[in-house]
N, C-alpha and C positions, 0 to 999 in steps of 0.2 A: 504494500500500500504506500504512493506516494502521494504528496499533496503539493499547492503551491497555496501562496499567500492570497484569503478572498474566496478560497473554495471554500464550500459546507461539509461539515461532518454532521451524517446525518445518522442517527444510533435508536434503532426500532426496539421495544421493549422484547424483552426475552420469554416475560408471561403475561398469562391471561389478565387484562386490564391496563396493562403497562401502558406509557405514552409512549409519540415517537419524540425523542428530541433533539433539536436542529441548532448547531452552532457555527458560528465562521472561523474559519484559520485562521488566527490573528500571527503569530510566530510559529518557525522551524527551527529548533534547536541544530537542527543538521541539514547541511547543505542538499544534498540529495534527497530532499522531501520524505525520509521518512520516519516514523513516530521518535520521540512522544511531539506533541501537537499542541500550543497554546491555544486554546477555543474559547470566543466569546461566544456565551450562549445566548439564542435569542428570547430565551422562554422569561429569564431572571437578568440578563444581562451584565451576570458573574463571567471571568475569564479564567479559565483552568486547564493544568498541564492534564494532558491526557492522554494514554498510550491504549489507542482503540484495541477492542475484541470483536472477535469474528462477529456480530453483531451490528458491526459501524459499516460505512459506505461514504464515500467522498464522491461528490454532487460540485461539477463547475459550475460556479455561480449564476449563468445564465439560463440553466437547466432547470426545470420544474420539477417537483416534489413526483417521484412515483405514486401511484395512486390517488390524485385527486381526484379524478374523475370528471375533466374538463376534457370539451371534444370542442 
């Protein structure tokens, strides 16, 4: 998993009820984009270091959310 600065990390709950939640890459500790991951969240707007699980997915910024269900 690499990222760049401005992409979404986007991290779907693992159970039943979970939310999805959606934050921006703010810093790359390492040059070759890959984790741990500075994310500002968009839900609280806390920034945290974050070293994704098989659960995460990175979303270029101009990319829609998988499943909204806009046609």
């Amino acid at each position: 998993m690499n990222a760049h600065i401005g992409d979404q990390l986007v991290l779907d709950g693992t159970h039943v009820g979970d939310s999805r939640r959606t934050g921006v890459i703010t810093g790359l500790p390492h040059r070759d984009g890959s984790p741990p991951y500075l994310v500002r969240w968009l839900d609280d707007g806390r920034t945290t270091l974050i070293f994704p699980g098989p659960q995460a997915r990175i979303e270029p910024p101009d990319q829609p959310e998988s499943g909204s269900g806009t046609t």
